[in-house]
Each structure stands twice: as structure tokens, then as C-alpha cells.
VOSETI-141996 format. One record per atom (N, C-alpha, C): atom name; x, z negated, y; residue number from 1. Coordinates in nm, 4 decimals. Atoms other than C-alpha are relative to their C-alpha. Layout:
% residues N
<node><marvex>CA</marvex><px>X</px><pz>Z</pz><py>Y</py><sepa>NUM</sepa></node>
...
This chain:
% residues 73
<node><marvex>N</marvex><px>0.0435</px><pz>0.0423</pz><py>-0.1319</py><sepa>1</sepa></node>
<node><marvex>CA</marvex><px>1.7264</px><pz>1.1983</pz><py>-0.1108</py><sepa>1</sepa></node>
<node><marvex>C</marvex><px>0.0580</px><pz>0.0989</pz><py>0.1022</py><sepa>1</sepa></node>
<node><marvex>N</marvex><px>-0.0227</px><pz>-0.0836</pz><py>-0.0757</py><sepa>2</sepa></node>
<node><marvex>CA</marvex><px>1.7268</px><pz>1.4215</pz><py>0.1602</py><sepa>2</sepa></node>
<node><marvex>C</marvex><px>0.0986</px><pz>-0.0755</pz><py>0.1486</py><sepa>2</sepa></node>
<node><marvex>N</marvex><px>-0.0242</px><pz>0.1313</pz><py>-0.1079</py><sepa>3</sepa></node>
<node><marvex>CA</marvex><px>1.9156</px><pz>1.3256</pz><py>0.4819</py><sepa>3</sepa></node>
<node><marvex>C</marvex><px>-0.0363</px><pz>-0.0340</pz><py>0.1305</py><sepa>3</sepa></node>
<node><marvex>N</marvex><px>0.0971</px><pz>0.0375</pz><py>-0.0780</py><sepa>4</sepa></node>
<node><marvex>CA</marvex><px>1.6403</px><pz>1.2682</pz><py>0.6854</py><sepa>4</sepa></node>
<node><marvex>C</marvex><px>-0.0274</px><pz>-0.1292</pz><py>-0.0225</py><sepa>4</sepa></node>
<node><marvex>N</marvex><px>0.0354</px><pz>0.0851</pz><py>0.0756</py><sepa>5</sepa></node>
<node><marvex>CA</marvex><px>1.5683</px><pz>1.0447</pz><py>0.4479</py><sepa>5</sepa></node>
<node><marvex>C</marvex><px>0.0968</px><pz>-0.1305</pz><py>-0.0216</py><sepa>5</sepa></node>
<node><marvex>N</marvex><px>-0.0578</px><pz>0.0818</pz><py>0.0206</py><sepa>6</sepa></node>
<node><marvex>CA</marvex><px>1.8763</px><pz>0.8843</pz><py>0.3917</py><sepa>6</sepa></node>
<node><marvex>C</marvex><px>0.0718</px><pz>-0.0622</pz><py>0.1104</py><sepa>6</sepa></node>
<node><marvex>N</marvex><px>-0.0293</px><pz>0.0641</pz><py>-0.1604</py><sepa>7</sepa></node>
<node><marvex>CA</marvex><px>1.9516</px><pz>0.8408</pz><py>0.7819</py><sepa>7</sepa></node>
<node><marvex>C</marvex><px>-0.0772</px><pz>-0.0823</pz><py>0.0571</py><sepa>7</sepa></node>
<node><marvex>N</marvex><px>0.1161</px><pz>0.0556</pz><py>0.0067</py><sepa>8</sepa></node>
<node><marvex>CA</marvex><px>1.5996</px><pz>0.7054</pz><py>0.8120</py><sepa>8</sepa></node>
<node><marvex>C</marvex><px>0.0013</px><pz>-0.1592</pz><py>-0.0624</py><sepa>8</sepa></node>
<node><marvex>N</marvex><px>-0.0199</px><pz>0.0713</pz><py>0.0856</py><sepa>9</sepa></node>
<node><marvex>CA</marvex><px>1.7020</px><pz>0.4785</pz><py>0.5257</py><sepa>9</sepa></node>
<node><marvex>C</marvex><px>0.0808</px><pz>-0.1413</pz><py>0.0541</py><sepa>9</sepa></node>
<node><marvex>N</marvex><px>-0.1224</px><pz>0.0664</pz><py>-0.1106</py><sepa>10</sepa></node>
<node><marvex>CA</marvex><px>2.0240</px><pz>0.3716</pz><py>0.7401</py><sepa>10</sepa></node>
<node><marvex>C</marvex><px>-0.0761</px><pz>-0.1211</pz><py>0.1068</py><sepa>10</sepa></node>
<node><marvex>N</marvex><px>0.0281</px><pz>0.0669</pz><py>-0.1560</py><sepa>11</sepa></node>
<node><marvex>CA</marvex><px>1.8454</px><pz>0.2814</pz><py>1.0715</py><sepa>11</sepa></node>
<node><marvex>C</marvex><px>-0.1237</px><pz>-0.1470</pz><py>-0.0507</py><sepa>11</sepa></node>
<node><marvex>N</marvex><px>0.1106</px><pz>0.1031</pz><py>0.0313</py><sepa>12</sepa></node>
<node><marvex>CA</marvex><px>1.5214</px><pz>0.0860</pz><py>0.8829</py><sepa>12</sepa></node>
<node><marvex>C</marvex><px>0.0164</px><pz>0.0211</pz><py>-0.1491</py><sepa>12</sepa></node>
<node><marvex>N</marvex><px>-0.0191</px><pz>0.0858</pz><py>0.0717</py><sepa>13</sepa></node>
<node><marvex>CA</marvex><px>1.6608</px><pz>-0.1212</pz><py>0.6012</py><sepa>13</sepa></node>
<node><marvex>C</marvex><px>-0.1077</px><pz>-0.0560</pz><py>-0.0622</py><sepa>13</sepa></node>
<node><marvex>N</marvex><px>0.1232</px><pz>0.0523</pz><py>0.1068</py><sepa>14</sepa></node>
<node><marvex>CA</marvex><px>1.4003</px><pz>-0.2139</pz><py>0.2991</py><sepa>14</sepa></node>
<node><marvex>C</marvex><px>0.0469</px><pz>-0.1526</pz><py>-0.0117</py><sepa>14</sepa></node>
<node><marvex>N</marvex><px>0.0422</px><pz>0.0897</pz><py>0.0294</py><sepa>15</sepa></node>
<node><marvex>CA</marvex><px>1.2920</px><pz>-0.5647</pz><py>0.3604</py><sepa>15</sepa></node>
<node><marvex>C</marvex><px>0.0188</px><pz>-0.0950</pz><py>-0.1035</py><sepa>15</sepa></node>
<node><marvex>N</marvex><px>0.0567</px><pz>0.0616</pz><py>0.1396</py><sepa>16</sepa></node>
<node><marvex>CA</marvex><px>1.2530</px><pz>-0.7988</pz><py>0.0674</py><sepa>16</sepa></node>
<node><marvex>C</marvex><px>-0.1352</px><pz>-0.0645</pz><py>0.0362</py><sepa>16</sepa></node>
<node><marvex>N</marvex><px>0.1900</px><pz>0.0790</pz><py>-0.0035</py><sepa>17</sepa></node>
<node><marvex>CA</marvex><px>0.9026</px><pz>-1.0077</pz><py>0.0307</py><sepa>17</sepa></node>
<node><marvex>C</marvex><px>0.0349</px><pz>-0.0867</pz><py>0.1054</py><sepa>17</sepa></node>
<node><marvex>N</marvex><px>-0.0154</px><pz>0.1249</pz><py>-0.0858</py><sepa>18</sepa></node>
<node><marvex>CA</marvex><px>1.0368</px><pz>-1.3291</pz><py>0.2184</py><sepa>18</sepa></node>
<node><marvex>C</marvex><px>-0.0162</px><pz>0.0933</pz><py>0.1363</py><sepa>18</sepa></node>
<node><marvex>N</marvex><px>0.0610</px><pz>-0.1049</pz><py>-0.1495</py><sepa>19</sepa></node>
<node><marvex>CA</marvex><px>1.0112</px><pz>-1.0674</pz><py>0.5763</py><sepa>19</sepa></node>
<node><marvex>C</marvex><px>-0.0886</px><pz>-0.0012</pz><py>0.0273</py><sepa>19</sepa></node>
<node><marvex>N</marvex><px>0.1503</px><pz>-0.0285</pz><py>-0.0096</py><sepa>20</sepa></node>
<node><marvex>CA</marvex><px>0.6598</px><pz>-1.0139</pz><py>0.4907</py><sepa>20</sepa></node>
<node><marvex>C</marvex><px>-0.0644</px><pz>-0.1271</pz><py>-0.0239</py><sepa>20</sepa></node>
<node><marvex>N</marvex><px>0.0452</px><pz>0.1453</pz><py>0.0138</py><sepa>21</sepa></node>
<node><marvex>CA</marvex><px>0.5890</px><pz>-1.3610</pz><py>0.3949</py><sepa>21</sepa></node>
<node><marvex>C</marvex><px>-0.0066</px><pz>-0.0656</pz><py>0.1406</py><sepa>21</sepa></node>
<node><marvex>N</marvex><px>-0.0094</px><pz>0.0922</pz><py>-0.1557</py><sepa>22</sepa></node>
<node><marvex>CA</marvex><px>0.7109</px><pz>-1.4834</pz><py>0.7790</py><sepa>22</sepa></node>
<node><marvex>C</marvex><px>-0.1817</px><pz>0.0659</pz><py>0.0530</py><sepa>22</sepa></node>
<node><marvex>N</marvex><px>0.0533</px><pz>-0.0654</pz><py>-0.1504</py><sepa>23</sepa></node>
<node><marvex>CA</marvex><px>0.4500</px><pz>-1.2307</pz><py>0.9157</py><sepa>23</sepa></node>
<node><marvex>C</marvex><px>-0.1463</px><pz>-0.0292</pz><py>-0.0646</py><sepa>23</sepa></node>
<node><marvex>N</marvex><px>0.1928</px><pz>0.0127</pz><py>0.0626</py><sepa>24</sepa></node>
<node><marvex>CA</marvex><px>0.1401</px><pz>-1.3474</pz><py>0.6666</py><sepa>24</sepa></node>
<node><marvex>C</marvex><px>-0.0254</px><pz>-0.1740</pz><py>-0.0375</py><sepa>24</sepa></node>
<node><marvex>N</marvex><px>0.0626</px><pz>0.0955</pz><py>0.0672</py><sepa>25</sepa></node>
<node><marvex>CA</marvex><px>-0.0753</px><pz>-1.6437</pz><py>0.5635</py><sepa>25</sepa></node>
<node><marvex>C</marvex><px>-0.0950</px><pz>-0.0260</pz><py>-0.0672</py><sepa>25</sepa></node>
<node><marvex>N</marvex><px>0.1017</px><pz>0.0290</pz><py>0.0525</py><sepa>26</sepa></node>
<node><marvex>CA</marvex><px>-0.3321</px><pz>-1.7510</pz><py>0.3401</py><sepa>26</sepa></node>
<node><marvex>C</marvex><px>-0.1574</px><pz>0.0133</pz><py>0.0624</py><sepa>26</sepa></node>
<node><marvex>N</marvex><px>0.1643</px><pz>-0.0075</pz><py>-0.1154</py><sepa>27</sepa></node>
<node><marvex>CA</marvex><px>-0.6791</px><pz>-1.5918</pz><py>0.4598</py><sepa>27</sepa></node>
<node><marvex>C</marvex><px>-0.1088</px><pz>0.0664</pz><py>-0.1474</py><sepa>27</sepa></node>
<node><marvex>N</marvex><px>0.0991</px><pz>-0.0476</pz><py>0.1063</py><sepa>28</sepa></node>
<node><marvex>CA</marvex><px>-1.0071</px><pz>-1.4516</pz><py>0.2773</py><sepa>28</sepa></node>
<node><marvex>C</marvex><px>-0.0032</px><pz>0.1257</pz><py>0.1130</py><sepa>28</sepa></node>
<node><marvex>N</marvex><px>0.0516</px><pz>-0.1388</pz><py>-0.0437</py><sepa>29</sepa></node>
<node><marvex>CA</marvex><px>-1.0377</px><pz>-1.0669</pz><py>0.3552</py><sepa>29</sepa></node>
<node><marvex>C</marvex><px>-0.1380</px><pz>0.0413</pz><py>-0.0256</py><sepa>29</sepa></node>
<node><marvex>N</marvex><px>0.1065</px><pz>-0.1004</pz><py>0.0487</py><sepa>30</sepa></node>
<node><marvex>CA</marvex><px>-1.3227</px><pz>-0.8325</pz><py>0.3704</py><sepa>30</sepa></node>
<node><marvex>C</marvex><px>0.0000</px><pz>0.1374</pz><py>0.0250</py><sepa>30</sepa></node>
<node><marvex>N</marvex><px>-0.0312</px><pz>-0.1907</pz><py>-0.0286</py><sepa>31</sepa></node>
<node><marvex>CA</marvex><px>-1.2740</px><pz>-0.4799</pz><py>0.3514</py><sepa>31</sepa></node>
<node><marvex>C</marvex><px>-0.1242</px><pz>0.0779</pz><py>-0.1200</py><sepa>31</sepa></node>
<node><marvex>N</marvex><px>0.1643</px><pz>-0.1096</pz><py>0.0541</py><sepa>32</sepa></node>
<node><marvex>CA</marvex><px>-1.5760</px><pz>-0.2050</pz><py>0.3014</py><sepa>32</sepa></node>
<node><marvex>C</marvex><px>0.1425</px><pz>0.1161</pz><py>-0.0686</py><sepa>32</sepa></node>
<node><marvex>N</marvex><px>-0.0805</px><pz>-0.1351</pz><py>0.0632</py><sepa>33</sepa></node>
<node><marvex>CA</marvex><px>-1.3773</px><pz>0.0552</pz><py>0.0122</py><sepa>33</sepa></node>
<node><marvex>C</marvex><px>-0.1444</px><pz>0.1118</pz><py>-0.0284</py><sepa>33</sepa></node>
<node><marvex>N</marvex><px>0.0898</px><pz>-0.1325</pz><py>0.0402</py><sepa>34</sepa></node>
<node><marvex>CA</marvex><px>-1.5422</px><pz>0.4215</pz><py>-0.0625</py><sepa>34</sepa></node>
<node><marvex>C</marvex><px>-0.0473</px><pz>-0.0477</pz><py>-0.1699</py><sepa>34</sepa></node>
<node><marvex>N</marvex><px>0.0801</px><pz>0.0518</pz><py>0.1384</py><sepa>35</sepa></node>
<node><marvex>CA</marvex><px>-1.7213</px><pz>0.4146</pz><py>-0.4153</py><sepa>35</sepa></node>
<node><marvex>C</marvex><px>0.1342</px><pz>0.1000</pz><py>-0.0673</py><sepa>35</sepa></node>
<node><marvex>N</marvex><px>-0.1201</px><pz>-0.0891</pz><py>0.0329</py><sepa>36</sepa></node>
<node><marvex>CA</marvex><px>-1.3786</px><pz>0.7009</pz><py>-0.4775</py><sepa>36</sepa></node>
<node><marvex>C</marvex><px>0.1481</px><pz>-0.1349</pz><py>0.0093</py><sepa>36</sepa></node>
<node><marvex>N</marvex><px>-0.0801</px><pz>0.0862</pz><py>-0.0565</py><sepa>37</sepa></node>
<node><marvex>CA</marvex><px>-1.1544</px><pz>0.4114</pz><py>-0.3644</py><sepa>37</sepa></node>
<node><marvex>C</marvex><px>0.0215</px><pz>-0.0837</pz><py>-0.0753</py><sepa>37</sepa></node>
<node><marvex>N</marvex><px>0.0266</px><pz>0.1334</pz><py>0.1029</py><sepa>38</sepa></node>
<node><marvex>CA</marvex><px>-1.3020</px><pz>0.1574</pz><py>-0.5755</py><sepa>38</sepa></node>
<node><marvex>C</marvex><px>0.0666</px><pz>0.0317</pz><py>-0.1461</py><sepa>38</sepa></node>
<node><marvex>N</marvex><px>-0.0595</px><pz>-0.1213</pz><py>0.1529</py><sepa>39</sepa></node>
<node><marvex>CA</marvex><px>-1.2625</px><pz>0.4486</pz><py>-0.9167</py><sepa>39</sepa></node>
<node><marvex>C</marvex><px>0.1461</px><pz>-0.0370</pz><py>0.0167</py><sepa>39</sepa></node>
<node><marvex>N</marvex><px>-0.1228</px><pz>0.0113</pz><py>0.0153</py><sepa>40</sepa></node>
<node><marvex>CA</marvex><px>-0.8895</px><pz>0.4099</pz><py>-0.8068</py><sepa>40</sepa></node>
<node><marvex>C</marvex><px>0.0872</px><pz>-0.0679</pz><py>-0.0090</py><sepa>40</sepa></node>
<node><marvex>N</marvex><px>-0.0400</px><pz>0.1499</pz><py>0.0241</py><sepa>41</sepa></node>
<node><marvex>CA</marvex><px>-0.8310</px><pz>0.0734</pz><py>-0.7939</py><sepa>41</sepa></node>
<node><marvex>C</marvex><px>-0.0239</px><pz>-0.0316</pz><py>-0.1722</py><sepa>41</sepa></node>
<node><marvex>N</marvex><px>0.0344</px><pz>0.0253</pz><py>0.1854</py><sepa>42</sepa></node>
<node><marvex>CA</marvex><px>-0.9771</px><pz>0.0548</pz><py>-1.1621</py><sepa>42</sepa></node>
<node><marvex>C</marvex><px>0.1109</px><pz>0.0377</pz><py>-0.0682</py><sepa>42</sepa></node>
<node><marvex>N</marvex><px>-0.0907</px><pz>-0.0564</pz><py>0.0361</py><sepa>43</sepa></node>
<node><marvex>CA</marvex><px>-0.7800</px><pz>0.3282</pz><py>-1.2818</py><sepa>43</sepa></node>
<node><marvex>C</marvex><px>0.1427</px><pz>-0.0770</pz><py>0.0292</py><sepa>43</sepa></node>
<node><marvex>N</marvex><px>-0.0914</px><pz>0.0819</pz><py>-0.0189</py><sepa>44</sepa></node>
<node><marvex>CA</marvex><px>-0.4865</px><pz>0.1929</pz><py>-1.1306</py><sepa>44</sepa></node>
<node><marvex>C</marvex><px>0.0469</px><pz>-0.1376</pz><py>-0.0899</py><sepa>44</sepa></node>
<node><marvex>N</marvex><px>-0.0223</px><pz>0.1599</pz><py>0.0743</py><sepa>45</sepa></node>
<node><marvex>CA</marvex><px>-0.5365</px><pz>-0.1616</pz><py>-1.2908</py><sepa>45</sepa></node>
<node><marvex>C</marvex><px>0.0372</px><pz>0.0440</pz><py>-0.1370</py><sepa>45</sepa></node>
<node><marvex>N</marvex><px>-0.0373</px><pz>-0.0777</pz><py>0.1386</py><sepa>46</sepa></node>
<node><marvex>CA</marvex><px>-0.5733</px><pz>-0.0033</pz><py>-1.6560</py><sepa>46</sepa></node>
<node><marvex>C</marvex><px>0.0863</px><pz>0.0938</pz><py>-0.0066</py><sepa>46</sepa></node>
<node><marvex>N</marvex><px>-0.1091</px><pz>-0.0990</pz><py>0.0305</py><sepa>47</sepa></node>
<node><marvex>CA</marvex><px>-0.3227</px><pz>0.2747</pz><py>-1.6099</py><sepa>47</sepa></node>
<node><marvex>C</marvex><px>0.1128</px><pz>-0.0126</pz><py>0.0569</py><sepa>47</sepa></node>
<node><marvex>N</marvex><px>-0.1339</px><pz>0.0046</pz><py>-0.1011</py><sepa>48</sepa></node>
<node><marvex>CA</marvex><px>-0.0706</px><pz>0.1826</pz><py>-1.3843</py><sepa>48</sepa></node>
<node><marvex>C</marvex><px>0.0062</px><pz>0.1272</pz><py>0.1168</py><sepa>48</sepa></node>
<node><marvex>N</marvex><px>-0.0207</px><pz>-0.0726</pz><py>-0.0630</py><sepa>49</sepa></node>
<node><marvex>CA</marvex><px>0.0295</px><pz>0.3417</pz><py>-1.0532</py><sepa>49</sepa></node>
<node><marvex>C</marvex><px>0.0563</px><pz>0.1256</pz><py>-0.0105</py><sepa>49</sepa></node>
<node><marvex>N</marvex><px>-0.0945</px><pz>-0.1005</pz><py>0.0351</py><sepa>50</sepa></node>
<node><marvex>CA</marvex><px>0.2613</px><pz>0.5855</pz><py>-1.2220</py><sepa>50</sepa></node>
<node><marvex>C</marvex><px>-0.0899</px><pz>0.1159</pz><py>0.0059</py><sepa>50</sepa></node>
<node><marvex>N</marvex><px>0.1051</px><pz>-0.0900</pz><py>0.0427</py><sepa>51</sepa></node>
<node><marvex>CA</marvex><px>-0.0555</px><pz>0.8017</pz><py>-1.3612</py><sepa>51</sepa></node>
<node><marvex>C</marvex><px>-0.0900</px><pz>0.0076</pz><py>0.0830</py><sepa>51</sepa></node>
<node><marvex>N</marvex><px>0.1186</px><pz>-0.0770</pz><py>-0.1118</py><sepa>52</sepa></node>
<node><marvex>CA</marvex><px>-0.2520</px><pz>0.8508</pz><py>-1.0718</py><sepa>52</sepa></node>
<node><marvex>C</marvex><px>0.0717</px><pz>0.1448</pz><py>0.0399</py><sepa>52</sepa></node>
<node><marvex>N</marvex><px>-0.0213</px><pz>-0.1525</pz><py>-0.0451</py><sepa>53</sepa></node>
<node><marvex>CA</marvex><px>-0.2769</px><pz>1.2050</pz><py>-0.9357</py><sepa>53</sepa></node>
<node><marvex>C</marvex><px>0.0515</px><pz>-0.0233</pz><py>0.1535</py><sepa>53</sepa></node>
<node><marvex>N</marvex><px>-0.0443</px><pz>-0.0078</pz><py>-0.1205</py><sepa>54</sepa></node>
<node><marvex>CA</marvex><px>-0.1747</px><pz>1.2684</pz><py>-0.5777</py><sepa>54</sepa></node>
<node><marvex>C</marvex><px>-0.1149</px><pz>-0.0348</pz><py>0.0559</py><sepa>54</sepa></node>
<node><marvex>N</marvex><px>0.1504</px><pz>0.0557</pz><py>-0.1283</py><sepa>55</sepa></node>
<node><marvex>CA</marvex><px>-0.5714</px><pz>1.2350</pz><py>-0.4443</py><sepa>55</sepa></node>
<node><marvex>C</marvex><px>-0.0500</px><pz>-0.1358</pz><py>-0.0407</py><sepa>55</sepa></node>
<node><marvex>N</marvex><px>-0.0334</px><pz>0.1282</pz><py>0.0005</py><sepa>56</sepa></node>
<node><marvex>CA</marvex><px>-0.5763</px><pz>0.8948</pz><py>-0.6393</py><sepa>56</sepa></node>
<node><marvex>C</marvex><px>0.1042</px><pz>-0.1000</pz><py>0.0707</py><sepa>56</sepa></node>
<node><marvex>N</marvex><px>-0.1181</px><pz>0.0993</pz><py>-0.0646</py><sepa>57</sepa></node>
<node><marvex>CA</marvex><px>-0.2512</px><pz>0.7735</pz><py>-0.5042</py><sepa>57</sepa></node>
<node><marvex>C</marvex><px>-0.0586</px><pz>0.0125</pz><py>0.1847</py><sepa>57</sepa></node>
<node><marvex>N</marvex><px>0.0453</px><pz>0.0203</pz><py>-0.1654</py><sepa>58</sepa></node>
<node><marvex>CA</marvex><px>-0.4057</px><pz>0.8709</pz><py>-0.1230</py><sepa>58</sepa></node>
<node><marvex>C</marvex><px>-0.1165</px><pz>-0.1076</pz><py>0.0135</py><sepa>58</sepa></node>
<node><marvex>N</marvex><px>0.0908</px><pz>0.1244</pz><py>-0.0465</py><sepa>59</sepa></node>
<node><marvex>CA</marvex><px>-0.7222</px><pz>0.6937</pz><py>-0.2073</py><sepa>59</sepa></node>
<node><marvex>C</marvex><px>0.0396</px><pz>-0.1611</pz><py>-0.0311</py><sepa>59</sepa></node>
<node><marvex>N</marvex><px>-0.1107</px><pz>0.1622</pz><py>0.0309</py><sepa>60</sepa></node>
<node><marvex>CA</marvex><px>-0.4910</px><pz>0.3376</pz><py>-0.3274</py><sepa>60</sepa></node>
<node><marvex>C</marvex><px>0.0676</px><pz>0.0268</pz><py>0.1419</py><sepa>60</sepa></node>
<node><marvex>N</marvex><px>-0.0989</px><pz>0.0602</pz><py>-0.1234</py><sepa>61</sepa></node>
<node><marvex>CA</marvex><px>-0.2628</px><pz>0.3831</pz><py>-0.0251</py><sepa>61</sepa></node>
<node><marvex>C</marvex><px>-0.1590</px><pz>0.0256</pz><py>0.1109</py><sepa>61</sepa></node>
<node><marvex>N</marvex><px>0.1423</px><pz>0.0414</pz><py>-0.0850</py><sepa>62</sepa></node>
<node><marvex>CA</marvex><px>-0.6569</px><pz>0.4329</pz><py>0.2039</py><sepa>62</sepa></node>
<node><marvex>C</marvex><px>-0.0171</px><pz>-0.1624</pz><py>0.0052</py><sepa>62</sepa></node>
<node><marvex>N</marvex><px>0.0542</px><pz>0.1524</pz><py>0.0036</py><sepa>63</sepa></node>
<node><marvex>CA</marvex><px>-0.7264</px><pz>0.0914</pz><py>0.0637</py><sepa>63</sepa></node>
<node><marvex>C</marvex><px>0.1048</px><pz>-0.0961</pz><py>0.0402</py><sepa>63</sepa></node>
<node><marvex>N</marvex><px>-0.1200</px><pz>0.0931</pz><py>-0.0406</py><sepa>64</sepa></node>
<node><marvex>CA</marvex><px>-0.3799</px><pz>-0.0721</pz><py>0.1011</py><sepa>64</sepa></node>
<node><marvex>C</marvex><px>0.0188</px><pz>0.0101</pz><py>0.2244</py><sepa>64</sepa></node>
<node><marvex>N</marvex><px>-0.0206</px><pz>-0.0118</pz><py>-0.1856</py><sepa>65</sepa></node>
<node><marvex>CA</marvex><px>-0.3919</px><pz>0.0766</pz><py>0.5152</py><sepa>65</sepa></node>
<node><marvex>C</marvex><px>-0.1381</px><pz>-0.0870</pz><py>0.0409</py><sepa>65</sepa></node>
<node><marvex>N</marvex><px>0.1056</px><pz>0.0646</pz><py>-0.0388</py><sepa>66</sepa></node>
<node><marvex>CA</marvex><px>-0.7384</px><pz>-0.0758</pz><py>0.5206</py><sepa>66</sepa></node>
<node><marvex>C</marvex><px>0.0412</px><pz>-0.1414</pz><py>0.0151</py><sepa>66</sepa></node>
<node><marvex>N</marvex><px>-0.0005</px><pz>0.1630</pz><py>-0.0021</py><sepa>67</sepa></node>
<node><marvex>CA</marvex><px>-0.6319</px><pz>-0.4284</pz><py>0.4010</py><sepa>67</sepa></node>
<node><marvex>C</marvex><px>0.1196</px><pz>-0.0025</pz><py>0.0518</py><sepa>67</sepa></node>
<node><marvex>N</marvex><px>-0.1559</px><pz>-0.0296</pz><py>-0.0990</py><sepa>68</sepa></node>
<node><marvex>CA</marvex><px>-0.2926</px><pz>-0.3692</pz><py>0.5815</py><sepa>68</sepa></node>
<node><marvex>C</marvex><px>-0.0573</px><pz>-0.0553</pz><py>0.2183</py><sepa>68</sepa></node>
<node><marvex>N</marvex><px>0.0707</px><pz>0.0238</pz><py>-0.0399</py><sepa>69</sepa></node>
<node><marvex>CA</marvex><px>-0.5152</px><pz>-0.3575</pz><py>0.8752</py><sepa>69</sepa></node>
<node><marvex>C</marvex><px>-0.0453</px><pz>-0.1493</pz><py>0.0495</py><sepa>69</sepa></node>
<node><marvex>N</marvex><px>0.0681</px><pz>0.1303</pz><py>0.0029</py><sepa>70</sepa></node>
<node><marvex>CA</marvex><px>-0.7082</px><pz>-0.6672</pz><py>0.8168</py><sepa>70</sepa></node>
<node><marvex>C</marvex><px>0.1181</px><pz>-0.1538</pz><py>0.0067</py><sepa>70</sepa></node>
<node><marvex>N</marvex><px>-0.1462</px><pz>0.1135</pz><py>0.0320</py><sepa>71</sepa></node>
<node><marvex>CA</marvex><px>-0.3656</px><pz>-0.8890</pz><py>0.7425</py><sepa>71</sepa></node>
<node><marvex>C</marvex><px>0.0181</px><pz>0.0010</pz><py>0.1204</py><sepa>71</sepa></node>
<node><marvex>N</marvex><px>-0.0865</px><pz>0.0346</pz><py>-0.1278</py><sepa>72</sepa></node>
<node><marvex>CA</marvex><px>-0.2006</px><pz>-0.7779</pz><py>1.0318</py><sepa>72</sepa></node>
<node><marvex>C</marvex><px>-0.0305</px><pz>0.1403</pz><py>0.0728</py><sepa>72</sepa></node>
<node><marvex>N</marvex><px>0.0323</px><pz>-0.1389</pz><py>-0.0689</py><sepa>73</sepa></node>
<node><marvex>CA</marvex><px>-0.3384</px><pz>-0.5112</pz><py>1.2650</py><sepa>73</sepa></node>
<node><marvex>C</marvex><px>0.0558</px><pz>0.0290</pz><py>0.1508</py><sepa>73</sepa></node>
């Protein structure tokens, strides 16, 4: 860790779930994904996050800012 990174680290403290739980509730989403987006979500499911490439892992974090978005914008 660099110490950008680990000063960064300092000032904004990693959460646990219960944080994110105060700030959400039970809803039905709808989010429009690319037909590239969708491919990576698949992949993902059957391969795990580990094995995506770098332009897979952008199009999974696309879809997570989309429904990120929609939760809480």
C-alpha cells in the first residue's frame, strides 16, 4: 500500500454492511445494462470476480455505479 493510500485509508475508515444497511431499504430496481455488461455479469457468476480482465472488471463496476445510482443517488 502506497501512502496515499494508506493516509486515505486513515481519514475514511472501511465501513462494515450494518453502515450501508442504515442508508438502504427493500425496493425493486430497474437498470438498462449494455449487452457487454450483461457478458460480464455471466462470466462473473460462473468464474468469479478474481478472473475477469481489467475491461470486464470496468464493465461489473459500470453496472454496480448504475445500480449504486438507483439505491441511492
Amino acid at each position: 500500500m502506497t501512502d496515499t493510500q494508506s493516509s486515505l485509508a486513515d481519514l475514511f475508515p472501511a465501513n462494515d454492511l450494518d453502515y450501508y444497511r442504515d442508508l438502504t431499504r427493500d425496493m425493486l430496481l430497474t437498470v438498462e445494462l449494455t449487452r457487454d455488461e450483461c457478458a460480464a455479469v455471466l462470466k462473473a457468476y460462473d468464474r468469479g470476480l478474481g478472473v475477469l480482465n481489467t475491461e470486464e472488471a470496468d464493465l461489473i463496476n459500470a453496472m454496480i455505479a448504475k445500480l449504486k445510482d438507483c439505491i441511492h443517488p
